[in-house]
C-alpha positions as protocol buffer text, in pm:
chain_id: "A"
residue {
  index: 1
  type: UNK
  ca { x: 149 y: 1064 z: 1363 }
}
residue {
  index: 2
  type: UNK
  ca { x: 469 y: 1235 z: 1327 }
}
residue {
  index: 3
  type: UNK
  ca { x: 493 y: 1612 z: 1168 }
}
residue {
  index: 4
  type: UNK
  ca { x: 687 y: 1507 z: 929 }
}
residue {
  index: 5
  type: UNK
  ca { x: 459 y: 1231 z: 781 }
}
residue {
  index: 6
  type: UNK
  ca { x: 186 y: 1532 z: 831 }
}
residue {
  index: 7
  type: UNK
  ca { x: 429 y: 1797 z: 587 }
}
residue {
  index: 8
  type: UNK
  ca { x: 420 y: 1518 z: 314 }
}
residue {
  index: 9
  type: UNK
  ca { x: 35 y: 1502 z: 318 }
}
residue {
  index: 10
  type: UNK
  ca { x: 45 y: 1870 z: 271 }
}
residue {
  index: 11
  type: UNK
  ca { x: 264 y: 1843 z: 19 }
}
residue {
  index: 12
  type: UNK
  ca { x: 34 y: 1515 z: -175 }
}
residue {
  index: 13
  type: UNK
  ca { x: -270 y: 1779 z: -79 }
}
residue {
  index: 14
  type: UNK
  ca { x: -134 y: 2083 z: -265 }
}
residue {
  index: 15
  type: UNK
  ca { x: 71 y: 1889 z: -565 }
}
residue {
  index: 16
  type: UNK
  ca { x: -282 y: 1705 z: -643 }
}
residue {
  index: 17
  type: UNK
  ca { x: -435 y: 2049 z: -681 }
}
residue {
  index: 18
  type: UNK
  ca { x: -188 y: 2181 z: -832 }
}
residue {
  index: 19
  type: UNK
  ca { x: -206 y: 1955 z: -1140 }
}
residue {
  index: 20
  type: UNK
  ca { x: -572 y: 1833 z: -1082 }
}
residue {
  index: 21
  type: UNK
  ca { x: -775 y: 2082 z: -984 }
}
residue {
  index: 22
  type: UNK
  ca { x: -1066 y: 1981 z: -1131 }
}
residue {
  index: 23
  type: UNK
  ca { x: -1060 y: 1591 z: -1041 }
}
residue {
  index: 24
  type: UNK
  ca { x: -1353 y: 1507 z: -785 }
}
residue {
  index: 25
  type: UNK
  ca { x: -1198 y: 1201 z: -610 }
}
residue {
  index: 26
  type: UNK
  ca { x: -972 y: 1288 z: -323 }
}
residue {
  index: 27
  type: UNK
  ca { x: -570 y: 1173 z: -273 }
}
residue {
  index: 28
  type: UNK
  ca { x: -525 y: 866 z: -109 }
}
residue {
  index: 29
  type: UNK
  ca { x: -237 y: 852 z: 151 }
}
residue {
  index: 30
  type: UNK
  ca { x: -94 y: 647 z: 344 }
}
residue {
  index: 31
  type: UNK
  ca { x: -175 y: 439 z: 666 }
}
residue {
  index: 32
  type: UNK
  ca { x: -45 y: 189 z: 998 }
}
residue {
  index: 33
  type: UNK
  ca { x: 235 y: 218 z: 1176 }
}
residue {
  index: 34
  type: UNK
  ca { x: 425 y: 545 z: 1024 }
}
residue {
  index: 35
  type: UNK
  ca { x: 759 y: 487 z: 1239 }
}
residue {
  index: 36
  type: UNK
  ca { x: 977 y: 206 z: 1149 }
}
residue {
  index: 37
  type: UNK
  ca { x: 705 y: -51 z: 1069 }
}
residue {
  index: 38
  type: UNK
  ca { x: 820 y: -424 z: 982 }
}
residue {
  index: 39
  type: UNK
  ca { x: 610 y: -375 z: 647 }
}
residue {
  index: 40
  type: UNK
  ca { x: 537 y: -126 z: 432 }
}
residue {
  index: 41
  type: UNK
  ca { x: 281 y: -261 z: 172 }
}
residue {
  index: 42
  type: UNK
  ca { x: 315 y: -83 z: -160 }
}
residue {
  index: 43
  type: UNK
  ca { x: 31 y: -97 z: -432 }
}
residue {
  index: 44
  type: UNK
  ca { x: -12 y: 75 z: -767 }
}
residue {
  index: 45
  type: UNK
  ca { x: -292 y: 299 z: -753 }
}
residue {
  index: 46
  type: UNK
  ca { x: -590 y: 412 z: -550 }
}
residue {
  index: 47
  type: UNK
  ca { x: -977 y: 390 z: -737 }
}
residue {
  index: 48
  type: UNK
  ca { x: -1291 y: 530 z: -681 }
}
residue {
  index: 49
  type: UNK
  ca { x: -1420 y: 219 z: -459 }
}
residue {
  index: 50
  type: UNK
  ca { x: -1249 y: 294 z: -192 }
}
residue {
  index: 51
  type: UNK
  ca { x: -1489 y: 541 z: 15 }
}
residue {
  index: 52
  type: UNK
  ca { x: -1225 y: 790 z: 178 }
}
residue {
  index: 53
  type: UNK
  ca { x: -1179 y: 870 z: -179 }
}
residue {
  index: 54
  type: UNK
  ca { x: -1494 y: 1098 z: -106 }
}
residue {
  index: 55
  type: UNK
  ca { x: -1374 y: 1492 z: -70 }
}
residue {
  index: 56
  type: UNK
  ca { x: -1645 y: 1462 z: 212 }
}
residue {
  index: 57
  type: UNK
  ca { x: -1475 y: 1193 z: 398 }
}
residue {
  index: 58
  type: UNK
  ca { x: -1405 y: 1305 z: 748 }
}
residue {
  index: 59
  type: UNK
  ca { x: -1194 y: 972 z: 851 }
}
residue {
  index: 60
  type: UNK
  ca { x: -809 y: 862 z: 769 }
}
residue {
  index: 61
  type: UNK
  ca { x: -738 y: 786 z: 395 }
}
residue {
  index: 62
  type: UNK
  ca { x: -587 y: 489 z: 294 }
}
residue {
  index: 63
  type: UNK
  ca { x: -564 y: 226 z: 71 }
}
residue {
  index: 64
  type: UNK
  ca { x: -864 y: -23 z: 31 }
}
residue {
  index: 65
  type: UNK
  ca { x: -1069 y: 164 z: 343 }
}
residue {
  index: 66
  type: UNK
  ca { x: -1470 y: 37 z: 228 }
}
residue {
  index: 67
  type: UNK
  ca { x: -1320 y: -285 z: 86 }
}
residue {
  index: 68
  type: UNK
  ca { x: -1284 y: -652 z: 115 }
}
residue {
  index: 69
  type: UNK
  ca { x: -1093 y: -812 z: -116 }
}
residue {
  index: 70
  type: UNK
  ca { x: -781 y: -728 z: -8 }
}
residue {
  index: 71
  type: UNK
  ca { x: -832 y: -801 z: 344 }
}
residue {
  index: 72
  type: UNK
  ca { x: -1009 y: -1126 z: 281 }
}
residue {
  index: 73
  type: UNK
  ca { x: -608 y: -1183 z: 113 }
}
residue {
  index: 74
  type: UNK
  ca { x: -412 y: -1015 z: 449 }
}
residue {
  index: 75
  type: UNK
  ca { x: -687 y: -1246 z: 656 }
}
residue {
  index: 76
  type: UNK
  ca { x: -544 y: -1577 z: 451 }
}
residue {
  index: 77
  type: UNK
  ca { x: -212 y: -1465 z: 508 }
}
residue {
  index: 78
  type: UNK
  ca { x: -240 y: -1413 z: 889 }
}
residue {
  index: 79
  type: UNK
  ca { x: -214 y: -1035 z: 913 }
}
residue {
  index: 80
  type: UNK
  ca { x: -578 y: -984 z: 1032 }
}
residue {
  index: 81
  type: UNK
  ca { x: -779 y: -1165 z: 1289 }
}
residue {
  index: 82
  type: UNK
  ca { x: -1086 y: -1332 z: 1255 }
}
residue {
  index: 83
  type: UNK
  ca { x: -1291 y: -1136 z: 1442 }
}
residue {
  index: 84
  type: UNK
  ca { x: -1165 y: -856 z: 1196 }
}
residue {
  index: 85
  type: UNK
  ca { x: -1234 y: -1005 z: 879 }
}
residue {
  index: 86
  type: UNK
  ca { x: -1577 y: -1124 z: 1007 }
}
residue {
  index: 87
  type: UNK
  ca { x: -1631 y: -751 z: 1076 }
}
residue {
  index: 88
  type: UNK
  ca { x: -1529 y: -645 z: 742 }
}
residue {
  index: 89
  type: UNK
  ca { x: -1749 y: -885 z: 558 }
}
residue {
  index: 90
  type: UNK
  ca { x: -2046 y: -786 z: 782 }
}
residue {
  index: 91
  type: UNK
  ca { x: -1966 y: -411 z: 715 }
}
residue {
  index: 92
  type: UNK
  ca { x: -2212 y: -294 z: 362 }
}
residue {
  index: 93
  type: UNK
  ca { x: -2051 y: 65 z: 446 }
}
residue {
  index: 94
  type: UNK
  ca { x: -1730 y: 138 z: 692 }
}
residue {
  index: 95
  type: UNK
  ca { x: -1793 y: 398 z: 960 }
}
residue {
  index: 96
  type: UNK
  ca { x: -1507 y: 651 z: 977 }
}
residue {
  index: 97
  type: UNK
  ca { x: -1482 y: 502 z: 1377 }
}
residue {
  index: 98
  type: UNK
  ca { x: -1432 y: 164 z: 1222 }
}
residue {
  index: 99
  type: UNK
  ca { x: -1152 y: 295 z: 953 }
}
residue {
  index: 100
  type: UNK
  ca { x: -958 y: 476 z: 1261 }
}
residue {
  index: 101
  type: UNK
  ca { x: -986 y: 67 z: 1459 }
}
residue {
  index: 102
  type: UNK
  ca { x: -815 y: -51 z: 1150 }
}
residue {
  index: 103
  type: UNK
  ca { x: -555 y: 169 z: 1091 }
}
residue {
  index: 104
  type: UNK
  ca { x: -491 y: 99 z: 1492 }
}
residue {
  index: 105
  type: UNK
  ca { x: -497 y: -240 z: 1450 }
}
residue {
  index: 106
  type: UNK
  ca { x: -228 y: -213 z: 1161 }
}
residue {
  index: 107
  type: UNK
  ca { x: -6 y: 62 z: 1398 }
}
residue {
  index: 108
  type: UNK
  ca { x: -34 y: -206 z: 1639 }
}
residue {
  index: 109
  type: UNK
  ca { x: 126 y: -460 z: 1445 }
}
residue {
  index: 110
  type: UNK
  ca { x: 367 y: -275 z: 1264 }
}
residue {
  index: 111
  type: UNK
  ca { x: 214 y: -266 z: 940 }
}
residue {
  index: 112
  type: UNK
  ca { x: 224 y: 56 z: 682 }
}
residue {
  index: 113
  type: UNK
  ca { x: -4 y: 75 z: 348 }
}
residue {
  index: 114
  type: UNK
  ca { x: 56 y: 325 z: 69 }
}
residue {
  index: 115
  type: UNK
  ca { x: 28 y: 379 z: -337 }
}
residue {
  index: 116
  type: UNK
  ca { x: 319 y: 456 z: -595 }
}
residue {
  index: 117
  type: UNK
  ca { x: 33 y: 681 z: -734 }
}
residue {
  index: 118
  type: UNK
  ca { x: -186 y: 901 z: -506 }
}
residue {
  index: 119
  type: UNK
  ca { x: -391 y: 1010 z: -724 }
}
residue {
  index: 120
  type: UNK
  ca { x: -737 y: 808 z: -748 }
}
residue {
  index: 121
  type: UNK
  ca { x: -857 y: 702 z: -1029 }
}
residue {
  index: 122
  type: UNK
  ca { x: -1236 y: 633 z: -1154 }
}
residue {
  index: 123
  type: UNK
  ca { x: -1168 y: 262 z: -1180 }
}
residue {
  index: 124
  type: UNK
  ca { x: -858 y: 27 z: -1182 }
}
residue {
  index: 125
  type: UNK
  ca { x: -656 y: 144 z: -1500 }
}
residue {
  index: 126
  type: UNK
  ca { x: -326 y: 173 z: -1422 }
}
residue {
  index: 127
  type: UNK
  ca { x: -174 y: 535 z: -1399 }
}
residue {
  index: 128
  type: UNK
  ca { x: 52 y: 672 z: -1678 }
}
residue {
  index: 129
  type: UNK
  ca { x: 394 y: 752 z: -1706 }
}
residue {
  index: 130
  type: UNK
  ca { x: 325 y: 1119 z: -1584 }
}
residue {
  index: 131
  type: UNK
  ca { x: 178 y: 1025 z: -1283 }
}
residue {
  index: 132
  type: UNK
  ca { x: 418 y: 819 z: -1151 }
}
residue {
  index: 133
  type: UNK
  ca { x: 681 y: 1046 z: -1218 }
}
residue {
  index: 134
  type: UNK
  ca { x: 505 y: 1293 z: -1054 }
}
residue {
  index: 135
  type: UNK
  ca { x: 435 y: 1135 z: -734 }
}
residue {
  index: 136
  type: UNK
  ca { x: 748 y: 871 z: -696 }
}
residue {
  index: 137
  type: UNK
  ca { x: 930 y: 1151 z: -531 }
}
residue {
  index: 138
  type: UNK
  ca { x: 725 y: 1156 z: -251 }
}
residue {
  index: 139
  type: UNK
  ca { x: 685 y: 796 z: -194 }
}
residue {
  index: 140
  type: UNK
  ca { x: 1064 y: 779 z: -176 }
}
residue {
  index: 141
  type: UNK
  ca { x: 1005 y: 1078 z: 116 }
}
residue {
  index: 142
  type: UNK
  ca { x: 775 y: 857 z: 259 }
}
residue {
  index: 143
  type: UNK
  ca { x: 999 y: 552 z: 286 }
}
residue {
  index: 144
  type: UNK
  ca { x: 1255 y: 778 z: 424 }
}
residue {
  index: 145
  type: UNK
  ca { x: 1006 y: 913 z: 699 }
}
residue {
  index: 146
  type: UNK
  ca { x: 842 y: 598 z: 750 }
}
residue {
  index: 147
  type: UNK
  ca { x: 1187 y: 353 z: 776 }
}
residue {
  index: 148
  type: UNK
  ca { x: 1025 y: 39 z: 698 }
}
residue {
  index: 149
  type: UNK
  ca { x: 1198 y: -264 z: 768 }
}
residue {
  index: 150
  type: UNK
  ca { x: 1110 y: -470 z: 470 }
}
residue {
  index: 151
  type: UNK
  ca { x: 906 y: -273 z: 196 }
}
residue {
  index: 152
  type: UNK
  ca { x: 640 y: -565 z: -19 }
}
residue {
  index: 153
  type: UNK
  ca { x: 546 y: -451 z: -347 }
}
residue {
  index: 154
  type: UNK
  ca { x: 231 y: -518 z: -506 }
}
residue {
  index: 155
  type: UNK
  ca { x: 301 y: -576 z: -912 }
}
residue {
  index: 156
  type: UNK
  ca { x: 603 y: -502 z: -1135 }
}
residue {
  index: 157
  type: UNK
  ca { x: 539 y: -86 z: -1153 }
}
residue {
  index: 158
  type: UNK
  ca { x: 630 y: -8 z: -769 }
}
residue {
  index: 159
  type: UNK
  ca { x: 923 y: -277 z: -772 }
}
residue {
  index: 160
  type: UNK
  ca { x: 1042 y: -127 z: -1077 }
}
residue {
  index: 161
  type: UNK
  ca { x: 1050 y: 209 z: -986 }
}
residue {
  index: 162
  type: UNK
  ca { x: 1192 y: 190 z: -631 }
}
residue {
  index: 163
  type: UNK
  ca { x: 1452 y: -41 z: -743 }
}
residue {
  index: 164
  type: UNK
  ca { x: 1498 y: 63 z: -1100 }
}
residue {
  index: 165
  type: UNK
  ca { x: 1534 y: -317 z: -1183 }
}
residue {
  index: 166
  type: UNK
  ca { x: 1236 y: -486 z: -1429 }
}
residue {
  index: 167
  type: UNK
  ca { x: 1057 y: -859 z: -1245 }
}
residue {
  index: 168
  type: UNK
  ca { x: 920 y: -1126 z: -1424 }
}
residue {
  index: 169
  type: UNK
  ca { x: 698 y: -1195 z: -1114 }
}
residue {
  index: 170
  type: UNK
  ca { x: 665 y: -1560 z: -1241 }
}
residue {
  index: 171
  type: UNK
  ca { x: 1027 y: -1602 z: -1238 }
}
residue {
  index: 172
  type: UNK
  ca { x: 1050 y: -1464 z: -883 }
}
residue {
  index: 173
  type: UNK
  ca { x: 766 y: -1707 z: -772 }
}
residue {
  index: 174
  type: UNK
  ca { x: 944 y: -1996 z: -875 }
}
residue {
  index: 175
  type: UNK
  ca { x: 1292 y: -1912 z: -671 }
}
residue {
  index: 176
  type: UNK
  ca { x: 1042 y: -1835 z: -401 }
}
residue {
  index: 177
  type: UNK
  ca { x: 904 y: -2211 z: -446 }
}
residue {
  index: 178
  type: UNK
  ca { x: 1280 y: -2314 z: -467 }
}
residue {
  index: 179
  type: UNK
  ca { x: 1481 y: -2168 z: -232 }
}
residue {
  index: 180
  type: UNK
  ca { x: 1267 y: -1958 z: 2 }
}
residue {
  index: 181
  type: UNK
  ca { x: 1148 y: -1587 z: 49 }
}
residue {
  index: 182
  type: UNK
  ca { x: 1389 y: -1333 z: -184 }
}
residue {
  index: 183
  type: UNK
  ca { x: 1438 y: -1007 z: -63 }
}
residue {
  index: 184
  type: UNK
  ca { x: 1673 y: -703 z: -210 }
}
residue {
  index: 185
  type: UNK
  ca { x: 1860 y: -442 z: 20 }
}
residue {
  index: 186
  type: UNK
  ca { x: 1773 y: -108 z: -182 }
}
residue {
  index: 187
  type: UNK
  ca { x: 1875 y: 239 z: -103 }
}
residue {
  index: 188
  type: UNK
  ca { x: 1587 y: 468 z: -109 }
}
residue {
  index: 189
  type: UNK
  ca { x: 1657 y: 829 z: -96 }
}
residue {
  index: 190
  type: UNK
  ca { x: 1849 y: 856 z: 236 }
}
residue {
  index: 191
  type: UNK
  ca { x: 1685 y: 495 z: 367 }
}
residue {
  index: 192
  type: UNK
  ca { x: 1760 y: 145 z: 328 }
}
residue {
  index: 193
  type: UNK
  ca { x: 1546 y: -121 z: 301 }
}
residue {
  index: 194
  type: UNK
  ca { x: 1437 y: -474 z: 198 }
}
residue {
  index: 195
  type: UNK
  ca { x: 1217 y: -508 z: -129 }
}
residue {
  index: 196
  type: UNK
  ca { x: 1009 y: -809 z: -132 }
}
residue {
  index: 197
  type: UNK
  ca { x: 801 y: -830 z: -478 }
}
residue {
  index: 198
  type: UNK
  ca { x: 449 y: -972 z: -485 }
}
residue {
  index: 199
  type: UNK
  ca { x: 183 y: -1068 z: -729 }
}
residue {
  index: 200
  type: UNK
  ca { x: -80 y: -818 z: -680 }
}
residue {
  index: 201
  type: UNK
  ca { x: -317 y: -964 z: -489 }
}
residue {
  index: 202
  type: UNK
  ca { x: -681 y: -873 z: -654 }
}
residue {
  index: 203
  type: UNK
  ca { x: -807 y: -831 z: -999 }
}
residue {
  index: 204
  type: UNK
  ca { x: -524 y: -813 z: -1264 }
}
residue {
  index: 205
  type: UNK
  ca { x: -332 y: -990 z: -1025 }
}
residue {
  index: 206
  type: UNK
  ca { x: -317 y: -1358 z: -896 }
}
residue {
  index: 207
  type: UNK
  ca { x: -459 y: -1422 z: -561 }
}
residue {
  index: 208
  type: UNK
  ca { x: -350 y: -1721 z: -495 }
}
residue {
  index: 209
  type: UNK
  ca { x: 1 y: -1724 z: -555 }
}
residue {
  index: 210
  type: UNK
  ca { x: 42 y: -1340 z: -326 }
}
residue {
  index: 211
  type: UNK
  ca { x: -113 y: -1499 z: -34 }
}
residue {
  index: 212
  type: UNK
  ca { x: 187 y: -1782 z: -65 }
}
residue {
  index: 213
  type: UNK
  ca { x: 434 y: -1503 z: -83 }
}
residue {
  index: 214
  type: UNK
  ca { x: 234 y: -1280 z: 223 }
}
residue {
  index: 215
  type: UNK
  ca { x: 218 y: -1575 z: 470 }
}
residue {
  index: 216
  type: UNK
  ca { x: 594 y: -1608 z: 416 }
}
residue {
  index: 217
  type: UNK
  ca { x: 664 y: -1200 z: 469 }
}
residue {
  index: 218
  type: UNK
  ca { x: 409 y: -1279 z: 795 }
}
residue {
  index: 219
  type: UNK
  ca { x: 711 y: -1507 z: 952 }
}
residue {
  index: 220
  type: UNK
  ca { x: 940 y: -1204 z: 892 }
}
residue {
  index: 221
  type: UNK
  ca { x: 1096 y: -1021 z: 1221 }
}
């Protein structure tokens, strides 16, 4: 992992305590492949259920580590192997070895995954406007650190506030259907990247219709 990448946790580490000193659910960073993956995977928000989210956690934190609906979704789209996903399921409780195997796995095939917000929250309510103002700044540093190659974000919040443009994900969906994957050349900070939008892929979001979209970012070079 690269100092620099290191300097920005610090910097999620003391800006969480800073303005949330008293909240008992740790920052969730980010983790993969933190130099020039082919995909940075952007979501909204980290909650409680994912277990690095523990101040007592002595693994990586990242998003969805203790989870499996998300990576049932990466499985369908053909970013995980079998054998992985068969682990996952298996798994009531992930070891901290089995979180650090992941995260290789996902350096290992050039994959990234971070929040807009780092901040965890008790359940899945989205954040507030004050919270992603205060930590967009830093995942702008992080896509400058990182240099993704093609950045896929999860709901309308992250595309909107990396490419200050508003997404009728529907609409999107349908020119996907038509005419192929979309992507946007965006200038982050000092980096530039592709923007794919996506439906986000559990809960709130729609399943189905993100795991079209991923398997067609999975045929990206």
């Amino acid at each position: 992992m690269s100092r620099d990448i290191n300097l920005l946790w610090e910097q999620v580490h003391k800006l969480h305590h800073r303005h949330f000193p008293d909240h008992f659910l740790a920052p969730i960073l980010g983790g993969g492949q933190t130099k020039n993956p082919r995909i940075m995977f952007v979501f909204i928000n980290p909650t409680a259920r994912n277990i690095s989210s523990d101040p007592n956690w002595k693994g990586p934190r990242f998003p969805f580590i203790g989870t499996k609906q998300i990576w049932r979704i990466f499985h369908r789209a053909g970013f995980l192997t079998d054998s992985l996903i068969s682990r996952i399921e298996k798994n009531s409780r992930w070891s901290v070895e089995f979180a650090k195997e992941l995260e290789s796995f996902l350096q290992a095939q050039g994959l990234y995954l971070t929040n807009l917000v780092k901040w965890t929250g008790p359940d899945g309510s989205l954040p507030d406007r004050n919270k992603i103002d205060l930590f967009r700044p830093l995942l702008v540093r992080e896509i400058e650190i990182v240099a993704p190659k093609y950045v896929v974000t999860f709901g309308s919040l992250p595309f909107k506030y990396l490419t200050g443009k508003t997404i009728k994900l529907g609409d999107y969906y349908d020119q996907v259907v038509r005419h192929g994957l979309q992507s946007e050349e965006v200038q982050v900070g000092s980096a530039k990247t592709k923007v794919i939008p996506c439906y986000f892929p559990v809960g709130r979001g729609n399943p189905r219709r993100a795991t079209e979209i991923l398997k067609l970012v999975n045929l990206l070079n």
